[in-house]
C-alpha positions as CSV (number, residue, x, y, z in Angstrom):
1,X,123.4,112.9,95.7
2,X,123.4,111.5,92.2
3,X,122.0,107.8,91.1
4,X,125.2,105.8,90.7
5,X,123.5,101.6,90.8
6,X,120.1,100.9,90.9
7,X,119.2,97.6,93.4
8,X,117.0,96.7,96.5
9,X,118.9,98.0,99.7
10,X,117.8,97.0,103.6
11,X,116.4,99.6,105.3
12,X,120.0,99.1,107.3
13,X,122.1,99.9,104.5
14,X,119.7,102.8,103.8
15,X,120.9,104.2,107.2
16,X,124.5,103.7,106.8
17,X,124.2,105.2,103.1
18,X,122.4,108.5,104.5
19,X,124.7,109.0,107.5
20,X,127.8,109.0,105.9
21,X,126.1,111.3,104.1
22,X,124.6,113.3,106.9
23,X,125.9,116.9,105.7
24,X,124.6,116.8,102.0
25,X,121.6,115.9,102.7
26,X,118.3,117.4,101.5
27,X,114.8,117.9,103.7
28,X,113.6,115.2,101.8
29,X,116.5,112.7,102.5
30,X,116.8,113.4,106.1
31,X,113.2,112.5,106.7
32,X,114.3,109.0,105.4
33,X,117.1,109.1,107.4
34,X,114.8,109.6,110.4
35,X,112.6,106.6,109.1
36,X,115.7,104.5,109.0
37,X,116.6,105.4,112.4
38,X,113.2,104.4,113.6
39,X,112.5,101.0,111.9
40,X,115.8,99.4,111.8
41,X,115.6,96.4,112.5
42,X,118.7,94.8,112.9
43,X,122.5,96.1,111.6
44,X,123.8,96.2,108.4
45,X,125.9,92.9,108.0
46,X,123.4,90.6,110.2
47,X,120.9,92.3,106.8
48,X,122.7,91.7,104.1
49,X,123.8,88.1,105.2
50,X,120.0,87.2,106.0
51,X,119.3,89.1,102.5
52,X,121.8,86.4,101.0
53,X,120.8,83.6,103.0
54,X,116.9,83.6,102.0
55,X,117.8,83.9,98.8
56,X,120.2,80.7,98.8
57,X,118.4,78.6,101.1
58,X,115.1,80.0,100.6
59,X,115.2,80.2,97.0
60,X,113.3,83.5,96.6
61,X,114.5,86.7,94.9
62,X,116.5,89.6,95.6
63,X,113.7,91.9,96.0
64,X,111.3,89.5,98.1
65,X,114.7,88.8,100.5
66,X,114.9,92.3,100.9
67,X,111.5,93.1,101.3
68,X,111.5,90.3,104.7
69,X,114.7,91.6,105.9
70,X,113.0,94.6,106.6
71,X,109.6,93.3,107.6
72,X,111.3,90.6,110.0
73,X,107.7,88.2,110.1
74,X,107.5,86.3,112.8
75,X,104.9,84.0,111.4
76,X,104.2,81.8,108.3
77,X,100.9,83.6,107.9
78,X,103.2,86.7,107.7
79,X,105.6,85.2,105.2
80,X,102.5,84.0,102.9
81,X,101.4,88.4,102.7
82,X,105.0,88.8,101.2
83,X,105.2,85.6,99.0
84,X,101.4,86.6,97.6
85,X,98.8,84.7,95.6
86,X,101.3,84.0,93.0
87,X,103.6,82.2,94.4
88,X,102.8,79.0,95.5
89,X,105.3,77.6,97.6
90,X,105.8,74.3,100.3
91,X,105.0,74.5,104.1
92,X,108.6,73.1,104.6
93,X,109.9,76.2,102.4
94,X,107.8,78.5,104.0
95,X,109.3,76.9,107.4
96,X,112.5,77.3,106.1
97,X,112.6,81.3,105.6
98,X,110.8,81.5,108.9
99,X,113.7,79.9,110.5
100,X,116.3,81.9,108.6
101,X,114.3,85.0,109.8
102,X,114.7,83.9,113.6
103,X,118.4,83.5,113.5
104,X,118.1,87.5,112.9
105,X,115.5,88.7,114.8
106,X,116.8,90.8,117.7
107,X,113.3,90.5,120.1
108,X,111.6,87.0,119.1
């Protein structure tokens, strides 16, 4: 495989990427496929739609979206770990992205 874009994929769309792939792939790349397989959280539209979402209602950034999708926190003290020291940001924002993460959680 050969770099063709650079940007922050879901683990879910790193699973899809590597198993249409599945042949090609190196020892290397098919230990992240077997990561993928294990800590998928939820399927590839349901991540790139929450990916979107958090970023329009949320207002954060690509890479932070991504970063939950995959995470999937279940509390606001786990949103605050992603959102850091930097970021200082409402408890009705924070409640916000929490509640956008529950509409895609598979086991609340």
């Amino acid at each position: 495989m050969s770099v063709v874009e650079k940007k922050e994929i879901t683990v879910p769309e790193a699973k899809a990427l590597l198993e249409s792939k599945a042949e090609e792939l190196d020892p290397l790349q098919r230990r992240v496929l077997d990561y993928t397989v294990r800590f998928t959280k939820t399927n590839v539209k349901d991540a790139e739609k929450l990916v979107s979402e958090l970023m329009e209602k949320g207002g954060i950034d690509r890479q932070l979206a991504v970063q939950m999708a995959n995470c999937m926190p279940g509390s606001i003290a786990e949103i605050r770990t992603f959102l850091g020291r930097q970021r200082i940001i409402s408890e009705e924002a924070v409640n916000s992205i929490l509640m956008i993460i529950k509409k895609y959680r598979t086991n609340p």
